[in-house]
LOGUZA-39772 format. One record per residue (C-alpha): x, y, z; residue number from 0. Coordinates in nm, 2 decimals, decimal comma. Layout:
(lumpa (X Y Z) NUM);
...
This chain:
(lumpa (11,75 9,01 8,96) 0);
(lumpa (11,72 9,19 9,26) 1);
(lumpa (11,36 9,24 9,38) 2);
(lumpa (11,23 9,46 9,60) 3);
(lumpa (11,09 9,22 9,81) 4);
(lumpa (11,46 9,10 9,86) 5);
(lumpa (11,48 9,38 10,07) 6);
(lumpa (11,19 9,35 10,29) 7);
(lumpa (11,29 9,04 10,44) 8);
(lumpa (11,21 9,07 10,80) 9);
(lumpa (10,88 9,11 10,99) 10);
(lumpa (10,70 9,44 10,97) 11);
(lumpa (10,47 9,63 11,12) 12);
(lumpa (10,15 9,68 10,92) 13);
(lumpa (10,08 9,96 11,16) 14);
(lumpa (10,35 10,15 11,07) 15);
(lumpa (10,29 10,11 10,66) 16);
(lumpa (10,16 10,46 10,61) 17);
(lumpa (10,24 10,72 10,35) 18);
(lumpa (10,42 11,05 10,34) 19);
(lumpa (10,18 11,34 10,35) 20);
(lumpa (10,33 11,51 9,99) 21);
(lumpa (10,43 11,45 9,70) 22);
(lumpa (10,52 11,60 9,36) 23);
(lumpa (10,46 11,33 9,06) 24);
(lumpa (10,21 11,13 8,94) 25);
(lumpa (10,10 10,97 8,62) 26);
(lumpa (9,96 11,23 8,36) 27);
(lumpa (9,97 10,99 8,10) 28);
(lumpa (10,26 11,26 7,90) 29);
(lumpa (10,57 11,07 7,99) 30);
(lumpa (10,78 11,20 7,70) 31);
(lumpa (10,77 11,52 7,45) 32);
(lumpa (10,76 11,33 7,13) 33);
(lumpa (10,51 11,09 7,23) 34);
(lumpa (10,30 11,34 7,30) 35);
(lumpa (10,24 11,43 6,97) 36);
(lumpa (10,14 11,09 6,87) 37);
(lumpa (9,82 11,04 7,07) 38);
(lumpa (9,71 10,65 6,93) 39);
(lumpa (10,03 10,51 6,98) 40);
(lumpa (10,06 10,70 7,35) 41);
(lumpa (10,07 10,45 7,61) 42);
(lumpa (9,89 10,60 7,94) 43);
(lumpa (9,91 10,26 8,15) 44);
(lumpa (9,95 9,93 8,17) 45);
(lumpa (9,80 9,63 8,41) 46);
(lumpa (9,89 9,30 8,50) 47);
(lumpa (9,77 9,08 8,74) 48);
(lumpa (9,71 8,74 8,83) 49);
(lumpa (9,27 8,56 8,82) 50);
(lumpa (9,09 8,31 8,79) 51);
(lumpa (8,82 8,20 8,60) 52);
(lumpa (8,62 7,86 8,57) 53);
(lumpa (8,94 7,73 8,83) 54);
(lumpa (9,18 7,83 8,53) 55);
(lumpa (9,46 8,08 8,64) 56);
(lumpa (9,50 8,34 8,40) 57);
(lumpa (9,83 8,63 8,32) 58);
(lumpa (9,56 8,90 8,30) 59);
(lumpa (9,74 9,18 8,09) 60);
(lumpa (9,62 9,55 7,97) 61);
(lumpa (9,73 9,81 7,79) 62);
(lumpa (9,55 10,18 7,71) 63);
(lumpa (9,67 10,41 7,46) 64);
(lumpa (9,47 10,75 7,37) 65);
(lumpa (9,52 11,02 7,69) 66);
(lumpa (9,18 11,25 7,77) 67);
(lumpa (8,99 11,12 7,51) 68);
(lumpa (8,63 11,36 7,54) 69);
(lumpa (8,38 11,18 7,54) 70);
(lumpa (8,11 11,22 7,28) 71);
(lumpa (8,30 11,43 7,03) 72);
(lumpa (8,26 11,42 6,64) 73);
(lumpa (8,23 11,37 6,35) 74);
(lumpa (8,55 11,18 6,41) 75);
(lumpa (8,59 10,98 6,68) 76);
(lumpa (8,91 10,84 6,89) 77);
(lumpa (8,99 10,51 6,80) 78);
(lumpa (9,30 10,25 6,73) 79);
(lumpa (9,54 10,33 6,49) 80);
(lumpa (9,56 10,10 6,16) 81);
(lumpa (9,90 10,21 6,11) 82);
(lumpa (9,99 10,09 6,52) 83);
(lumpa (10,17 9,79 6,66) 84);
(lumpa (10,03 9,74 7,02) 85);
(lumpa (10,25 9,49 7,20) 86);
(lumpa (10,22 9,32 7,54) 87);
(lumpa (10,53 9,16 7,61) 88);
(lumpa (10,59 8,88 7,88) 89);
(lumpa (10,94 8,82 8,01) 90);
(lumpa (10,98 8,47 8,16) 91);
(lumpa (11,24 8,26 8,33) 92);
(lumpa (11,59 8,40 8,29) 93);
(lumpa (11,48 8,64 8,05) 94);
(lumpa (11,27 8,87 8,35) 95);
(lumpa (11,63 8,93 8,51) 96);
(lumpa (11,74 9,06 8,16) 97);
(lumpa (11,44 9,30 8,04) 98);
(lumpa (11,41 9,01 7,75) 99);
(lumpa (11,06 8,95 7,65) 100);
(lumpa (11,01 8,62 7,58) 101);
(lumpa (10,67 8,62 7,42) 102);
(lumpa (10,49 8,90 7,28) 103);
(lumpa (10,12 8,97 7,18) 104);
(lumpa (10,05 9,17 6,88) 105);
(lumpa (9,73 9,32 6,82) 106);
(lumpa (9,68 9,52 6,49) 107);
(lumpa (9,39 9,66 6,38) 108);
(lumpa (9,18 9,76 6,08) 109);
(lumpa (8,90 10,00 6,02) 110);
(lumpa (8,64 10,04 5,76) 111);
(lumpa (8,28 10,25 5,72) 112);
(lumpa (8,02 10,03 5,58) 113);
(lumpa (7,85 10,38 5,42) 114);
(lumpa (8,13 10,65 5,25) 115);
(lumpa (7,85 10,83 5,12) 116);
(lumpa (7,75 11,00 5,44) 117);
(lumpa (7,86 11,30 5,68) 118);
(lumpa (7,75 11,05 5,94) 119);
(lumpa (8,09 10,92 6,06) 120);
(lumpa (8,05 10,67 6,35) 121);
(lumpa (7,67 10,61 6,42) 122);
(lumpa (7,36 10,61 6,16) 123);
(lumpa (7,15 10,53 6,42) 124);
(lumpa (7,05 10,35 6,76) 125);
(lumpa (7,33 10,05 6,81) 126);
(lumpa (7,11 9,75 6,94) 127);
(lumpa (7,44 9,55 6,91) 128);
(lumpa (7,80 9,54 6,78) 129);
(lumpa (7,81 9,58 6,43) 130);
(lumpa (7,43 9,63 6,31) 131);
(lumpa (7,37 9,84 6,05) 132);
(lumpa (7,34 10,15 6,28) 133);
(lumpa (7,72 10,14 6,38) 134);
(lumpa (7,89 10,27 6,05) 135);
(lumpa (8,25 10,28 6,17) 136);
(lumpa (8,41 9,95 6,20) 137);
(lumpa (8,70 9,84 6,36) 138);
(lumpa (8,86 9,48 6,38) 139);
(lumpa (9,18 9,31 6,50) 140);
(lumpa (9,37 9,04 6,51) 141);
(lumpa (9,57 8,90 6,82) 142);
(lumpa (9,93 8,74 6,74) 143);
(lumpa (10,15 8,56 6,96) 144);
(lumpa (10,51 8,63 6,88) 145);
(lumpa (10,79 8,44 7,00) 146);
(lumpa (11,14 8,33 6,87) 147);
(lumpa (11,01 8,09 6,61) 148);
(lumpa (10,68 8,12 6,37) 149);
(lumpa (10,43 8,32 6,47) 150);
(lumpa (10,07 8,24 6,59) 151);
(lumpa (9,77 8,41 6,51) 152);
(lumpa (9,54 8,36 6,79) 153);
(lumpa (9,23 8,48 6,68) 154);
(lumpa (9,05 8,78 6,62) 155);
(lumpa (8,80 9,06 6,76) 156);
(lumpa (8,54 9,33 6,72) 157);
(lumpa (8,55 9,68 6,84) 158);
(lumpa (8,23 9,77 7,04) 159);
(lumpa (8,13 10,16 6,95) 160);
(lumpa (8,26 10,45 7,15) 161);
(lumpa (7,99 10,59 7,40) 162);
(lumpa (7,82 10,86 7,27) 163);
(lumpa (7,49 10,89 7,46) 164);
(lumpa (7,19 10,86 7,27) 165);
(lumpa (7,25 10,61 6,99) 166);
(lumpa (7,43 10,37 7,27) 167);
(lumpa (7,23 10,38 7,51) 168);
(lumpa (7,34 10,00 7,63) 169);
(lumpa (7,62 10,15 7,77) 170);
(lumpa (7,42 10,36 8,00) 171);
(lumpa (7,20 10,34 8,36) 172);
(lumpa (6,87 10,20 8,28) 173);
(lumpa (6,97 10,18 7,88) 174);
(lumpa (6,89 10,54 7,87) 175);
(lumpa (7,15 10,74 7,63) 176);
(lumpa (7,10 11,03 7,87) 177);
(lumpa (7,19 10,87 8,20) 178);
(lumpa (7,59 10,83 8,31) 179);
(lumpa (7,78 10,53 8,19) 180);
(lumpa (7,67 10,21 8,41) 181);
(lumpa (7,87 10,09 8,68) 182);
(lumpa (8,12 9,79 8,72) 183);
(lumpa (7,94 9,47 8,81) 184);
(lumpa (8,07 9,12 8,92) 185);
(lumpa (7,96 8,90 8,65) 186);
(lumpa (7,98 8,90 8,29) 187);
(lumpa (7,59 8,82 8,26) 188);
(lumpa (7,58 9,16 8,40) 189);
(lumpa (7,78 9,36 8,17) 190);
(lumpa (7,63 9,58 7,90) 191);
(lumpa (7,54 9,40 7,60) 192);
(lumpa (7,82 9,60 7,37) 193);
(lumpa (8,11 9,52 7,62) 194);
(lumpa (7,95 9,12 7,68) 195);
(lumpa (7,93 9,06 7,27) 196);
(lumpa (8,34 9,27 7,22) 197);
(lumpa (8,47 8,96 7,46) 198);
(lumpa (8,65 8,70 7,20) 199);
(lumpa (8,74 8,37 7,26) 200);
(lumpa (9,05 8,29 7,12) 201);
(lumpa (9,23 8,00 7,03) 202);
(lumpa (9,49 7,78 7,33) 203);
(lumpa (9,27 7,90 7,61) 204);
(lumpa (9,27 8,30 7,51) 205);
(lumpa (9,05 8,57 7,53) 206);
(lumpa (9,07 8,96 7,43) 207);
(lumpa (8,87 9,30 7,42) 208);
(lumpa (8,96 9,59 7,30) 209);
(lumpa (8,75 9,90 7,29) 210);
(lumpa (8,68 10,27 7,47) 211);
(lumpa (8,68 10,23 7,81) 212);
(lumpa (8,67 10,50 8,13) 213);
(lumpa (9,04 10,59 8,21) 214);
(lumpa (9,09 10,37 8,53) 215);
(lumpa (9,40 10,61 8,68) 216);
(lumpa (9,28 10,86 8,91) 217);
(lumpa (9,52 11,17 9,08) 218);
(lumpa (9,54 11,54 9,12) 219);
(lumpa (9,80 11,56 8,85) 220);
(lumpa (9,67 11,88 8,79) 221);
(lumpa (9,81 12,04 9,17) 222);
(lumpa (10,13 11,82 9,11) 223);
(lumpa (10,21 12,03 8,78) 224);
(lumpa (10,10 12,37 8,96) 225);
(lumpa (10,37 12,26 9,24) 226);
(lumpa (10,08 12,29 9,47) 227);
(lumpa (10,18 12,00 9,69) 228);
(lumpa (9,94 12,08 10,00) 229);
(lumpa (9,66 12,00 9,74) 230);
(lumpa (9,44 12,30 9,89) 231);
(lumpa (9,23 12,52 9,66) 232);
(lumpa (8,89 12,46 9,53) 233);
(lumpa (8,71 12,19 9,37) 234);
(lumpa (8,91 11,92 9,64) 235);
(lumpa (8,93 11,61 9,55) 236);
(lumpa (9,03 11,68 9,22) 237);
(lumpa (9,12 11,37 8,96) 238);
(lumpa (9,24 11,50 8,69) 239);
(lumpa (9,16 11,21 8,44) 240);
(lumpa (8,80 11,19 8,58) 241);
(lumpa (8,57 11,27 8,33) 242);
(lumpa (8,77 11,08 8,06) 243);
(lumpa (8,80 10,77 7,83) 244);
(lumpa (9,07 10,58 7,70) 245);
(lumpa (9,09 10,30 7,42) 246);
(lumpa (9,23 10,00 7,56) 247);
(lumpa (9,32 9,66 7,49) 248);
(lumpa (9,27 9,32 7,73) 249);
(lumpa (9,44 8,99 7,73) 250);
(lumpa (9,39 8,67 7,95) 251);
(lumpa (9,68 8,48 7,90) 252);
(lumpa (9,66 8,12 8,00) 253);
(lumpa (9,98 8,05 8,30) 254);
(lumpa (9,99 7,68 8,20) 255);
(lumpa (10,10 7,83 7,83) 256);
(lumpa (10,36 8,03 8,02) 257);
(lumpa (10,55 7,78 8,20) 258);
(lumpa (10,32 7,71 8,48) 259);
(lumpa (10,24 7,91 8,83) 260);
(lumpa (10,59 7,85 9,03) 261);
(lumpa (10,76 8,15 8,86) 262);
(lumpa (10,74 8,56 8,87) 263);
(lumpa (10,71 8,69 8,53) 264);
(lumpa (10,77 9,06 8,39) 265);
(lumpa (10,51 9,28 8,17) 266);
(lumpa (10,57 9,50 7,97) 267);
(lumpa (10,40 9,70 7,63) 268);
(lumpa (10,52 9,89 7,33) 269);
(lumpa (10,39 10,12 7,05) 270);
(lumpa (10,53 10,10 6,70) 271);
(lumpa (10,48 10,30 6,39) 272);
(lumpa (10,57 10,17 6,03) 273);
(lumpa (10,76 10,37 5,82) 274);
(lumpa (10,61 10,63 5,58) 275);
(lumpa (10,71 10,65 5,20) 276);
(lumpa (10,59 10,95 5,03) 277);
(lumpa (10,48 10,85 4,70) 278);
(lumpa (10,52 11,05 4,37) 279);
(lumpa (10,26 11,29 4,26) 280);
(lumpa (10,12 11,05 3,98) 281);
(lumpa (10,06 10,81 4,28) 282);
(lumpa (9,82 10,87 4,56) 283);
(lumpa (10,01 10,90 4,89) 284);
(lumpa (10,20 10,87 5,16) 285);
(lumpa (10,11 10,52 5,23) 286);
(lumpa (10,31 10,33 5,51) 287);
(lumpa (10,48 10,04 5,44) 288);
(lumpa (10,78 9,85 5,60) 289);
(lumpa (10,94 9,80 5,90) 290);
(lumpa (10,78 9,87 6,22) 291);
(lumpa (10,97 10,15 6,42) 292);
(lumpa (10,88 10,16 6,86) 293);
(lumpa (10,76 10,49 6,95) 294);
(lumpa (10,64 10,42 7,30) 295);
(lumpa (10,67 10,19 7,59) 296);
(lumpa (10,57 10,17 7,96) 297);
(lumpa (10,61 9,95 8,26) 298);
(lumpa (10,56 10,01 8,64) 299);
(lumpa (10,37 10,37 8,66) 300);
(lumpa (10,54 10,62 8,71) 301);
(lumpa (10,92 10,52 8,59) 302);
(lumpa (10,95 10,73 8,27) 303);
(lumpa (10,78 11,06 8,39) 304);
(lumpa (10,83 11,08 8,76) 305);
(lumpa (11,25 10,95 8,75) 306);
(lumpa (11,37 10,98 8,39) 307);
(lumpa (11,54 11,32 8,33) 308);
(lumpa (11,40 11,53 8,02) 309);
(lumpa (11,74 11,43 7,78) 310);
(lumpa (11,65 11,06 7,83) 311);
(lumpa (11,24 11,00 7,83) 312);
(lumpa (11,22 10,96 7,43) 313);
(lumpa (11,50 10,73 7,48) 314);
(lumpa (11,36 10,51 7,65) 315);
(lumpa (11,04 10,50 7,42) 316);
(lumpa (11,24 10,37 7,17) 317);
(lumpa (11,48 10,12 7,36) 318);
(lumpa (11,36 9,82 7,56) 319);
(lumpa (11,43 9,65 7,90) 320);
(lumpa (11,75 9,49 7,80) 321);
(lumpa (11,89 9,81 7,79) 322);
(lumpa (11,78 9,99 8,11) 323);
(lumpa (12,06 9,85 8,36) 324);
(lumpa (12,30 10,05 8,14) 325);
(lumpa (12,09 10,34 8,03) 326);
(lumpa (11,85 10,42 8,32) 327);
(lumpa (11,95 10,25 8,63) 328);
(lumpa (12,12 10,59 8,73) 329);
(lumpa (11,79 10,76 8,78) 330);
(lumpa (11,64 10,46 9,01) 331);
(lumpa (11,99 10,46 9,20) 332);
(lumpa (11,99 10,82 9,25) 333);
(lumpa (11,69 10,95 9,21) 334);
(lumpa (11,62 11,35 9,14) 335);
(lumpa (11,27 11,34 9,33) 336);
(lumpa (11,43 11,17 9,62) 337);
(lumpa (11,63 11,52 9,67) 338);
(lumpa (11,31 11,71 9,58) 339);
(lumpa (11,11 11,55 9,89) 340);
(lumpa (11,45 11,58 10,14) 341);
(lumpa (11,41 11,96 10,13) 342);
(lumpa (11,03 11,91 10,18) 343);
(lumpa (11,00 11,71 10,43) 344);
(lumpa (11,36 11,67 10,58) 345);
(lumpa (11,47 11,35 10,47) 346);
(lumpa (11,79 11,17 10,55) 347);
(lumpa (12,10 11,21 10,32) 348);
(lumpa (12,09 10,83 10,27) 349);
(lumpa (11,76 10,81 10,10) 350);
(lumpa (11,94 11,00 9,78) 351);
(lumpa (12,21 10,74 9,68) 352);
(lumpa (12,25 10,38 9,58) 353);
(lumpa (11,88 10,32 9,62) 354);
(lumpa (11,91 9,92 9,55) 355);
(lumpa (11,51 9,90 9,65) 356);
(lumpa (11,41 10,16 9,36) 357);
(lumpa (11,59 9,96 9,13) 358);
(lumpa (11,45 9,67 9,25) 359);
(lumpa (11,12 9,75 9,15) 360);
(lumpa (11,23 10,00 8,82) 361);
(lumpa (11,50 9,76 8,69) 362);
(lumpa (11,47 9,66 8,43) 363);
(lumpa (11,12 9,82 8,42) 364);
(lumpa (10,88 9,53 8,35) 365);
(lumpa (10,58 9,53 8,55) 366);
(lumpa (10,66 9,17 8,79) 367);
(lumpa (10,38 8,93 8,89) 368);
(lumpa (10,40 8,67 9,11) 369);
(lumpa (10,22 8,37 8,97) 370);
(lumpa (10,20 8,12 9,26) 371);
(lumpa (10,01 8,32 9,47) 372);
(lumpa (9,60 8,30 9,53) 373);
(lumpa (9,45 8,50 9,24) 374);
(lumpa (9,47 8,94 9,27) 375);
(lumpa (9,20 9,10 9,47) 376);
(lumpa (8,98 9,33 9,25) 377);
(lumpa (8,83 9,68 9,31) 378);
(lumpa (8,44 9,67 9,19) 379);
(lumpa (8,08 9,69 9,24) 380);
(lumpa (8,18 9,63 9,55) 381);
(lumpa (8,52 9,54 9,59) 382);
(lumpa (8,66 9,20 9,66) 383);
(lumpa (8,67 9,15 10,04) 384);
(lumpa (9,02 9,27 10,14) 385);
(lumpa (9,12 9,47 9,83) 386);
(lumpa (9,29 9,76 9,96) 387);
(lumpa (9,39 10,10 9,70) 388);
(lumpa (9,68 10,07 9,88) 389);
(lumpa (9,76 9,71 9,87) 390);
(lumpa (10,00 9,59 10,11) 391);
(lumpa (9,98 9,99 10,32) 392);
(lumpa (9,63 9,88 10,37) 393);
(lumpa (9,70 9,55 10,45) 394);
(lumpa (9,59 9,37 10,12) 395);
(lumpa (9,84 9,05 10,10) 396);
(lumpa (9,96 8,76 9,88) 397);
(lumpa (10,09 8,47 10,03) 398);
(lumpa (10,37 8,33 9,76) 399);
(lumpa (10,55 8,00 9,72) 400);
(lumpa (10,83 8,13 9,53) 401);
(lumpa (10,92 8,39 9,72) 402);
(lumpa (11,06 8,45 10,08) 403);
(lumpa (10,83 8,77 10,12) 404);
(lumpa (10,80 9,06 10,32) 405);
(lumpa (10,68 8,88 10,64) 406);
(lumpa (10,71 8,52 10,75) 407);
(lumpa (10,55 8,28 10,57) 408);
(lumpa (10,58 8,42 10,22) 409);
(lumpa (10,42 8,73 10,28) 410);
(lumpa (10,37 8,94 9,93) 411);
(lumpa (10,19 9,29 9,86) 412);
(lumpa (9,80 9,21 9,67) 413);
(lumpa (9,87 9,47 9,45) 414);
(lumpa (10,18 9,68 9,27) 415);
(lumpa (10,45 9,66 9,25) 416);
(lumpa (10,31 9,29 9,27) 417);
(lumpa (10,17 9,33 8,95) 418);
(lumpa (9,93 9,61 8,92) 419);
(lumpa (9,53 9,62 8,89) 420);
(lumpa (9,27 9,85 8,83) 421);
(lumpa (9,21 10,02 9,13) 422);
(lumpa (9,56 10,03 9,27) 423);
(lumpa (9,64 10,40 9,43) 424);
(lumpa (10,01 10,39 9,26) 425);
(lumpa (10,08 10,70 9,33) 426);
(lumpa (10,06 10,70 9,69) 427);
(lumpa (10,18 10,36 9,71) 428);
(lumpa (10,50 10,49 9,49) 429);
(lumpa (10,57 10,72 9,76) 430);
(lumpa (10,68 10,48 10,02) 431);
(lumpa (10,95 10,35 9,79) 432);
(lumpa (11,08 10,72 9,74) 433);
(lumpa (11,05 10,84 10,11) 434);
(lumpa (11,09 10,53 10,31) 435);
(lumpa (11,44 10,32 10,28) 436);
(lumpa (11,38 9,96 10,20) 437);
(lumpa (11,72 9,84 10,24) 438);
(lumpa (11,71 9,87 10,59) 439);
(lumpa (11,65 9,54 10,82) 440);
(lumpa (11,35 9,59 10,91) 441);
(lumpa (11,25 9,87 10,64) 442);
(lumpa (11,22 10,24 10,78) 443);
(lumpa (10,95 10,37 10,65) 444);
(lumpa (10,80 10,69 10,60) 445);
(lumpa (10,47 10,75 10,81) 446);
(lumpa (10,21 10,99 10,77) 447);
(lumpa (9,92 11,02 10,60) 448);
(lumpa (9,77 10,76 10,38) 449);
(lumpa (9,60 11,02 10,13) 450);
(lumpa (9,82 11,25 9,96) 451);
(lumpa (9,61 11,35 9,70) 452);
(lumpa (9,29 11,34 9,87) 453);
(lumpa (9,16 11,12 9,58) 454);
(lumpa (9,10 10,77 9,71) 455);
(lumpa (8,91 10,63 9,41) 456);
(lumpa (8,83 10,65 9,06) 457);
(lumpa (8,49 10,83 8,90) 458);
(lumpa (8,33 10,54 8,83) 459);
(lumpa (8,37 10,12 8,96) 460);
(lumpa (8,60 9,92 8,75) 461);
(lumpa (8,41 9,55 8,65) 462);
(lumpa (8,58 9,23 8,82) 463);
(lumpa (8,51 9,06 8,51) 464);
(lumpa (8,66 9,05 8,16) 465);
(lumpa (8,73 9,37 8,05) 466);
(lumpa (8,79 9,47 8,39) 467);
(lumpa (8,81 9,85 8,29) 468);
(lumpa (8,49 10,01 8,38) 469);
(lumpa (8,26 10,15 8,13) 470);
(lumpa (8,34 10,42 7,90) 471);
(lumpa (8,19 10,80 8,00) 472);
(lumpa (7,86 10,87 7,81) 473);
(lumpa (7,91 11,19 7,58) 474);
(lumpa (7,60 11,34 7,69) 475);
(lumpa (7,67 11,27 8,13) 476);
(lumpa (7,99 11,25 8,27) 477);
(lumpa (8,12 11,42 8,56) 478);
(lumpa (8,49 11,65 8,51) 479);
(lumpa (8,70 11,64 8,77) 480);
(lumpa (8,40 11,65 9,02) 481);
(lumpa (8,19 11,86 8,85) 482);
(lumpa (7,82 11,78 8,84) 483);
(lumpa (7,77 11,64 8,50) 484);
């Protein structure tokens, strides 16, 4: 496989690692039409990156699934879908060149209310912690490990309560239900008592969370869909997914039960419905049963929305990797937005054809992490020293051993597309790839401006601890798109 850092060869100038000053895509977490329609199993990112704990490297994997989830609603509330397959897939060895996955974790869930006889859906009361009395709605799951043999059932986990304000106040600034959600911290004595007692310990080395968390992607989607691409108006910076939660799933995969740390690996996740049979009227129905059926899938930000023409993107929810060198390596080779920013902003004719770099990253689209390197720098409560938003653009480095690297001496980027963590600015990082010509020897890149949306960080600090994620918004205080809550 070719990788994009294949192409980057030769010494470059940090200096001169700046980003274009517009753009027109970003990640809205509405990739396809039909998957729109089916919010549980709608994938709105996925994160994978390489830490450490206790001296112990880990494959540190995410997926969320649930776009603008309000917080605090009701009676209902947003939660994972019983009748979901949520797989994170791991390609390995030759498999990462082919899209194959080679392993896959399954988590499937199942949700019961402790009291039926009730309009009180979720909460009957204060939670002190998971699963007392006072939290009605419950929701459990187990973690499988998949691969081409018998499956593995890894253990199992607990869904911590959604954030609603008063009756979890744990989640919230001085345990008060009425404050904003607390921010991320740097240990996991730190973390709220809900999100400490969801971590489970699973079995070969494993751990796993899944629960409501804050939506960790931040962007003006919003002046990218009004084709306002000077980002101007009021209410600048604007995030469009500030003010909103997501449900989202953790993994830590051990690298020794991978292979070991001298390889690059691929991520990847998918959604997957069973099939529904509609039973007769003497029967109480429809029940699903059967086969499971892919709905969904995502890789590197970006791919399916910002490249993938309209008569493809539900497509590719329902194909996999193995399939996107024949199928969709035509829209990372010649890319529509690459003509879209030549009439902006003047571009060469040779940034629109056989883009090799694009497809180096896109192709097959799995998510690729360098395992060799020191472990990912994290954004937080504060930020690790030298994490950058824009990882390499800002200077934020890897060194790898597997790897010849952008610079001498194994030189990598700290964040995507060397993996990708919370934090990570992707959309102004993806624009260097589309603007700037990596094929070149050195690279020519695009300068400009390093902030193209003028949002440079997310509405609240992510954790640099297991779950990572920061905390899910409190229904009663939470900001909107910089709005005093």
């Amino acid at each position: 496989m070719v990788y994009l850092f294949k192409h980057l060869r030769h010494a470059v100038s940090l200096a001169l690692l700046a980003l274009m000053p517009t753009c027109v895509f970003g990640s809205s977490h509405m990739d396809a039409p039909l998957i729109t329609l089916d919010d549980p199993a709608n994938t709105t990112d996925v994160y994978a990156f390489l830490s450490v704990r206790n001296g112990v490297k880990y494959l540190t994997t995410s997926l969320a699934v649930w776009p603008f989830e309000e917080p605090g609603i009701g009676p209902n509330t947003f939660r994972f879908d019983d009748n979901v397959l949520y797989e994170i897939h791991v390609a390995v060895g030759k498999d990462l060149a082919d899209g194959r996955a080679t392993v896959s974790y399954q988590f499937q869930f199942k949700t019961h209310f402790k009291n039926k006889n009730t309009i009180l859906q979720a909460f009957l009361g204060p939670i002190q912690n998971v699963n007392d009395g006072n939290q009605n709605l419950i929701q459990t799951y187990t973690v499988t490990k998949s691969k081409r043999g018998p499956d593995t059932v890894l253990g199992r986990g607990l869904v911590p309560p959604n954030n609603q304000g008063l009756v979890t106040f744990k989640y919230n600034q001085g345990d008060n239900g009425d404050m904003p959600a607390k921010e991320g911290v740097a240990s996991e004595a730190a973390l709220d008592d809900y999100t400490k007692q969801s971590i489970a310990t699973l079995g070969n080395g494993y751990r796993s969370f899944a629960g409501q968390r804050d939506d960790g992607f931040y962007a003006d989607i919003q002046s990218i869909f009004d084709l306002d691409f000077t980002f101007s108006g009021p209410n600048k910076p604007f995030d469009s997914q500030g003010g909103f939660n997501v449900h989202t799933m953790v993994l830590e995969i051990p690298v020794s039960d991978l292979g070991g740390d001298s390889q690059v690996v691929g991520v990847y996740a998918t959604t997957s419905r069973q099939k529904v049979t509609i039973l007769s009227k003497h029967e109480r129905g429809p029940k699903t049963e059967g086969q499971y059926v892919q709905v969904g899938r995502q890789g590197n930000p970006l791919f399916n929305e910002a490249l993938v023409a309209i008569v493809d993107k539900d497509l590719y929810n329902r194909t996999d990797p193995t399939q996107d060198q024949a199928l969709f390596s035509k829209y990372a080779l010649t890319p529509e937005l690459a003509a879209v920013l030549q009439s902006l902003l003047g571009l060469p004719a040779n940034r629109l054809t056989n883009r090799t770099d694009l497809a180096g990253i896109f192709i097959p689209d799995l998510i690729k992490v360098d395992l060799s390197t020191a472990p990912a720098r994290l954004a937080g409560n504060p930020d690790d020293a030298g994490f950058h938003r824009l990882g390499i653009f800002g200077g934020d480095v890897l060194v790898s051993s597997v790897q010849p690297g952008i610079l001498p001496g194994g030189i990598i980027p700290g964040g995507w597309p060397n993996g990708r963590r919370f934090g990570d600015d992707v959309v102004d990082i993806a624009v260097i790839a589309i603007a700037s010509d990596l094929r070149t020897s050195p690279p020519t890149v695009f300068t400009g401006s390093s902030d193209i949306d003028k949002v440079v960080k997310n509405d609240i600090t992510y954790n640099r601890v297991m779950p990572y994620a920061a905390t899910p918004l409190n229904g009663r205080s939470h900001t909107h798109h910089g709005a005093t809550p």
